[in-house]
C-alpha positions in Angstrom: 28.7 -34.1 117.9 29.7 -33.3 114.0 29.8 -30.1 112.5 26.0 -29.4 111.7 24.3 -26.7 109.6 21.0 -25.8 110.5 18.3 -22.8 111.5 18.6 -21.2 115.0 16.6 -23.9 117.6 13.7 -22.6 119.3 14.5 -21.2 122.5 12.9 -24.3 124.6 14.1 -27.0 122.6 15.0 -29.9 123.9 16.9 -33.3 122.6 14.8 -35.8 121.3 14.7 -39.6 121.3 16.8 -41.3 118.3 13.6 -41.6 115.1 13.6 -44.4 113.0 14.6 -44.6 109.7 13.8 -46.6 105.9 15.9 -46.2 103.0 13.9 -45.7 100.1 15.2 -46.2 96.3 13.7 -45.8 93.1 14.9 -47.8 90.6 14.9 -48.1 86.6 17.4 -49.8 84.1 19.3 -49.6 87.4 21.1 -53.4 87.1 24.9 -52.3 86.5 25.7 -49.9 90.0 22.1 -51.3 92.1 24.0 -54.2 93.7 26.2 -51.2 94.9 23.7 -49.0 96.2 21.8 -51.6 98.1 25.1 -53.4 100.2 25.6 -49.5 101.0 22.2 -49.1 102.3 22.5 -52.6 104.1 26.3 -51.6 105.9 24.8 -48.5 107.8 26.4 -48.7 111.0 22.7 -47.5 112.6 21.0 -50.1 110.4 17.7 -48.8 108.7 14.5 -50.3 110.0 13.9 -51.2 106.4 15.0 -51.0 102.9 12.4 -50.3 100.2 13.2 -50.8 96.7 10.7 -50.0 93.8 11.6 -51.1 90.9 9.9 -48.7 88.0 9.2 -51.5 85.1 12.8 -52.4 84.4 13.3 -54.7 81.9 17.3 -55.2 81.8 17.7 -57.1 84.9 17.4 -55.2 87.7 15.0 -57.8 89.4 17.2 -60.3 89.1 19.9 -58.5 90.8 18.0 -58.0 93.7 17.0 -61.3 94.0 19.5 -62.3 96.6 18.5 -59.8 99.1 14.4 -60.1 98.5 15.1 -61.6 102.5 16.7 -58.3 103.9 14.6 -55.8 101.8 10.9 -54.5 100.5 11.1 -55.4 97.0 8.2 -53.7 95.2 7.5 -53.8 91.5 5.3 -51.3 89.2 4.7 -50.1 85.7 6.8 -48.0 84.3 5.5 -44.5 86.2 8.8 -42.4 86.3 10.9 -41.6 89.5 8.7 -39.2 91.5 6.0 -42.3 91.2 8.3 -44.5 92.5 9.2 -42.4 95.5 5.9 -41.8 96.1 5.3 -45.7 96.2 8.0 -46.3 98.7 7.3 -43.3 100.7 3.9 -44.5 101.1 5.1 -48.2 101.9 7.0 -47.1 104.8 6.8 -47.2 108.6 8.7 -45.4 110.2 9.9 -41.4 111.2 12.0 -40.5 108.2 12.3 -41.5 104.5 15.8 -41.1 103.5 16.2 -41.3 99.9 19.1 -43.0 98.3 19.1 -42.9 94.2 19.5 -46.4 92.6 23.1 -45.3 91.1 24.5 -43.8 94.2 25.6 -44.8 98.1 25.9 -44.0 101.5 28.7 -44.6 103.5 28.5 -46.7 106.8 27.6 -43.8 109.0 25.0 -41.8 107.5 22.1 -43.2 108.9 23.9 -43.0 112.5 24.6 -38.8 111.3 20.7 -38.6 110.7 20.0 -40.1 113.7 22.0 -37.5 115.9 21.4 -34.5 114.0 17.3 -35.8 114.5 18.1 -36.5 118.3 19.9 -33.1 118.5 17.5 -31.5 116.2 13.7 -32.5 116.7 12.6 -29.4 115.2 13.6 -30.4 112.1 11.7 -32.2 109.4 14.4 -32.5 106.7 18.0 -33.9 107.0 20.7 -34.2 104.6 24.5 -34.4 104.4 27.6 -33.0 102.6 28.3 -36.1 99.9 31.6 -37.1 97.6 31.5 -36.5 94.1 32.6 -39.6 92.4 33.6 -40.0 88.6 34.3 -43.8 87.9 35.4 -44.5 91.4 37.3 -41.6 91.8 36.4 -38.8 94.3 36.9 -35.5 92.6 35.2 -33.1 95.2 32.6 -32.6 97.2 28.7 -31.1 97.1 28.8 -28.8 99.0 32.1 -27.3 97.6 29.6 -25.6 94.0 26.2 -25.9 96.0 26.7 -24.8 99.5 24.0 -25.5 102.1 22.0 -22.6 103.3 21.4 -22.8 107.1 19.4 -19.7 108.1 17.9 -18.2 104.7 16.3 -21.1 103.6 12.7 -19.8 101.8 14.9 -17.4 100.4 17.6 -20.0 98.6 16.1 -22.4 98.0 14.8 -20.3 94.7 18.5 -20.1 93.7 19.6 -23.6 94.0 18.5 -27.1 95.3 20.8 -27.1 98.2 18.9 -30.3 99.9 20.0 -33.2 98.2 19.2 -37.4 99.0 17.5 -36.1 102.5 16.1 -38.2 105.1 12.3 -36.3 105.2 9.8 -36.8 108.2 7.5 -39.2 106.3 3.9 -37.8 107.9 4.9 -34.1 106.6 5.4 -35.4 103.3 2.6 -37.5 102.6 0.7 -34.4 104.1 2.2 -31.9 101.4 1.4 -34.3 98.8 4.7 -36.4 97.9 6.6 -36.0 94.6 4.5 -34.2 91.7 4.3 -37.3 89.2 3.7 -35.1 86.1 7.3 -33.8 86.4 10.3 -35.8 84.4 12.7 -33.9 85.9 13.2 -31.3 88.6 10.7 -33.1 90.8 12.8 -33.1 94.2 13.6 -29.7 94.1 10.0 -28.6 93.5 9.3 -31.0 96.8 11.9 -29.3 99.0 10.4 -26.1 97.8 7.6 -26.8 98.7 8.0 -28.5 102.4 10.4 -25.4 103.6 7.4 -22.7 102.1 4.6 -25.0 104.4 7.4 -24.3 107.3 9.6 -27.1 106.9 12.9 -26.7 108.4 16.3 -28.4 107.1 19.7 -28.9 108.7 22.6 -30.9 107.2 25.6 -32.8 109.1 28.9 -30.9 107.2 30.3 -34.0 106.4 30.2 -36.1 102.9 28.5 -39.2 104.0 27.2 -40.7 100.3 28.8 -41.0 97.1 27.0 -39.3 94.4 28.5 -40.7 90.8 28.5 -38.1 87.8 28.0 -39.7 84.3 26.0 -42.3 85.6 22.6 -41.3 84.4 22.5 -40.1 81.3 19.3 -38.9 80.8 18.9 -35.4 81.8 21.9 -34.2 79.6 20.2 -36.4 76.5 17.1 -34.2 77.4 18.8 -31.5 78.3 16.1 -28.3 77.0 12.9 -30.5 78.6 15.3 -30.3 81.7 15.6 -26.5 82.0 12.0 -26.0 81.1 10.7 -28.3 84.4 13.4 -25.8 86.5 11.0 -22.6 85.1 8.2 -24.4 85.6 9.4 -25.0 89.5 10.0 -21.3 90.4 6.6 -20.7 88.2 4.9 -22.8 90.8 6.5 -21.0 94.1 4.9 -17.5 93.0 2.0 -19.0 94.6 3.4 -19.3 97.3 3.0 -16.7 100.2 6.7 -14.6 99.3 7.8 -11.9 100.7 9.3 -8.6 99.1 12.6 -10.1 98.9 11.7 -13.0 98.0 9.2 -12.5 95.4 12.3 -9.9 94.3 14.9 -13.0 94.0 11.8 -15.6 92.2 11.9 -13.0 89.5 15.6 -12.3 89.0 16.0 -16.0 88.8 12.9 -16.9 87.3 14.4 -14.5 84.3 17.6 -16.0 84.4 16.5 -19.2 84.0 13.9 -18.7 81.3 17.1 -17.3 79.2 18.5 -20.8 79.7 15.9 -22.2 78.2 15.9 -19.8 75.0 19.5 -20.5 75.0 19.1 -24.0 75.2 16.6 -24.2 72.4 18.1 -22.5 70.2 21.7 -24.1 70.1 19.7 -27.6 69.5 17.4 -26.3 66.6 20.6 -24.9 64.8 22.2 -28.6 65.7 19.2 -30.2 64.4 19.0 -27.3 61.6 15.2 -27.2 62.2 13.0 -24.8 60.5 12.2 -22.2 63.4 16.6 -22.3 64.1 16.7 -18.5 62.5 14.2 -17.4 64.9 15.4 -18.9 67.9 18.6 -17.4 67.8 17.4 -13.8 66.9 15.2 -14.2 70.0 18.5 -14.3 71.8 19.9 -11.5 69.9 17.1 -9.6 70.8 16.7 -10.5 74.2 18.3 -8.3 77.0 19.6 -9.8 79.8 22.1 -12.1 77.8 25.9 -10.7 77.9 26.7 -8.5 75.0 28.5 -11.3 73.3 26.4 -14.1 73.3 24.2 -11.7 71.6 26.6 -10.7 68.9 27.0 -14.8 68.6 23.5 -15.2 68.3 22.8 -12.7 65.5 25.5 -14.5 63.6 24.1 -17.6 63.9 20.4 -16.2 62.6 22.5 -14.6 59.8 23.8 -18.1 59.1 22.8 -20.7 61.1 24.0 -24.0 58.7 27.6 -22.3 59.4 26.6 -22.3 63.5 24.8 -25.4 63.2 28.5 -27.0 62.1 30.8 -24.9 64.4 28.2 -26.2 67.6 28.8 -29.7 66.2 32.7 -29.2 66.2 32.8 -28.1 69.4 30.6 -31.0 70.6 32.9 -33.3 69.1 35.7 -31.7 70.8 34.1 -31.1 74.4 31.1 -33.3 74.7 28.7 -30.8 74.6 27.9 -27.9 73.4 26.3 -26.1 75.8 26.8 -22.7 78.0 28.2 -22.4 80.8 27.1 -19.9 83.9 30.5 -18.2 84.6 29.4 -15.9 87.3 26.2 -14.9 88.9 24.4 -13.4 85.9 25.8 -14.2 83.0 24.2 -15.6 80.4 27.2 -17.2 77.9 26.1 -18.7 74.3 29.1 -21.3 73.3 31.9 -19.3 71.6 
C-alpha cells in the first residue's frame, strides 16, 4: 500500500471495490503544453474510463491539436465561459465514480490513476482524493507540493481556511454535482472555494504521499498579470465560509485569516496604483500606514510612499525590472511585508 494521508476510518469500515474514474480537463489557449497533458492522461497505467476535454472557445489552435485523438477522447467545445464553466461541463458529461481533474498545462505520471484507485479501494469513505505532485520549471523538477503546502489529514474544516491543501483531486462526481459544481462567477480562486465547500457539507479527503503529476510554474500567466483581482476572489472565499456552520475555533482562524488576507489586498492595491501613478495612489498607501496589523516597517514604507509616491512609484518599477515583480512576500505566519 503507499504512504497515505487521510482522517481516522470509521470503526466498521470496510475495503471497497476499485471506482471508476474520467479525467477531466479544461482547456483555453492551451495548444503549446495540451498535446502533453493529454498522452499523460492517455499512459495511466489504470487507464481512465474516459478522457473529457472542454475546450473553452480557444482560438490559437488548440482544436487542432486534439484532433488526432478525437478517437480516444470526449472532445467538447463551448464559448468562451472561463474555467469553473468548463469543469462544470465535463463534470456533468461524465459517467463514472470520480472526476479527477487534470489542468490543460500540467500531467500525471503513469500511476496516478492506479494510486486513486487504491487509496478509493482502501478508503471508501472518502469523497476526495489527491496526491503529492512535482514542481516543474521548464522541464526541471525543483521540489515538491507538499514540501510549502502540506496536506492536512485530520483537521481538515479547520485548514482548509488557511491554505488550499487539495489540489488536481479525483472528486466523487454525485457529491459534487449535488453541492453545486464550480461557482462560474469566480475568475480565480474557484477550486479552493469548491473544496471548501465539499469538506464543510462533510466531505472527507485523503491523499497518496507521493508526487504523482507534474504541476509547471510559469506556465499560465494570468493570475500574476491580474494579480489584485486574484487576492480579492481569495477574501471573497473565506467571506463565503462564515456561512458556514463554524465552530469557535474555527470561526476564530476565518477571522485571523480573513484579516490577513484583506491586508494583502490593500497591499496589493496600493503598490499597483503608485506603479500606475493613479489618482487615489496617495490614499492607498496611507491606508497601509494607517492600518494595524501590517509589520512596523512596511508601515514606515508606506507613509513614504504617500509622502511621495512618484519617487515609490519609480523605486517599485526598479525593483520589478530587477526581480520580476514587485510584490510582498509572506515571510512568516503573520507578517505582512510591503517591498523594501
Amino acid at each position: 500500500m503507499r504512504p497515505i494521508l487521510a482522517p481516522e476510518p470509521p470503526v466498521d469500515l470496510r475495503p471497497g471495490p476499485v471506482p471508476t474514474f474520467s479525467i477531466v480537463t479544461a482547456a483555453y489557449q492551451a495548444a503549446t503544453l495540451i498535446v502533453q497533458c493529454v498522452e499523460s492522461a492517455l499512459a495511466q497505467t489504470l487507464p481512465a474510463n474516459e478522457i473529457i476535454v472542454v475546450d473553452d472557445g480557444s482560438t490559437d489552435g488548440t482544436a487542432d491539436r486534439l484532433a488526432q485523438y478525437r478517437d480516444r477522447i470526449v472532445y467538447i467545445r463551448q464559448e468562451n465561459r472561463g474555467l469553473p464553466a468548463a469543469l462544470n461541463t465535463g463534470v456533468r458529461a461524465a459517467s463514472t465514480d470520480f472526476v479527477a481533474i487534470l489542468d490543460a498545462d500540467d500531467a500525471y505520471e503513469p500511476e496516478r490513476l492506479a494510486a486513486f484507485g487504491e487509496l478509493a479501494q482502501a478508503r471508501p469513505d472518502l469523497d476526495i482524493l489527491t496526491t503529492d505532485a512535482y514542481l516543474d520549471v521548464n522541464g526541471t523538477v525543483v521540489g515538491r507540493f507538499y514540501d510549502a503546502t502540506p496536506f492536512e489529514p485530520e483537521q481538515q474544516r479547520l485548514e482548509i481556511i488557511d491554505r488550499c491543501f487539495v489540489t488536481w483531486p479525483a472528486i466523487r462526481r454525485e457529491r459534487l454535482l449535488e453541492l453545486g459544481g464550480y461557482d462560474e462567477a469566480m475568475r480565480f480562486a474557484s477550486d479552493w472555494e469548491c473544496y471548501s465547500r465539499l469538506l464543510y457539507s462533510g466531505c472527507r479527503a485523503g491523499a497518496v504521499n507521493e508526487p504523482l503529476m507534474r504541476y509547471r510554474i510559469g506556465s499560465n500567466q494570468s493570475q500574476s498579470d491580474k494579480r489584485v483581482e486574484s487576492l480579492r476572489h481569495r477574501v471573497y472565499v473565506l467571506e463565503r465560509a462564515e456561512r458556514f456552520d463554524l465552530t469557535a475555533e474555527e470561526r476564530r482562524r476565518l477571522e485571523l485569516y480573513l484579516g490577513r488576507r484583506r491586508r494583502r489586498v490593500l497591499l496589493a492595491e496600493s503598490e499597483e496604483a503608485l506603479k500606475g501613478r493613479r489618482p487615489g495612489a496617495r490614499r492607498l498607501a496611507l491606508a497601509v500606514a494607517t492600518t494595524s496589523g501590517f509589520a512596523i516597517s512596511t508601515r514606515a514604507r508606506a507613509a513614504a510612499a504617500a509622502a511621495a509616491p512618484r519617487l515609490a512609484a519609480r523605486r517599485l518599477a526598479a525593483i520589478e525590472r530587477r526581480t520580476g515583480h514587485s510584490y510582498s512576500k509572506r515571510r512568516s505566519p503573520g507578517a505582512d511585508e510591503l517591498t523594501p
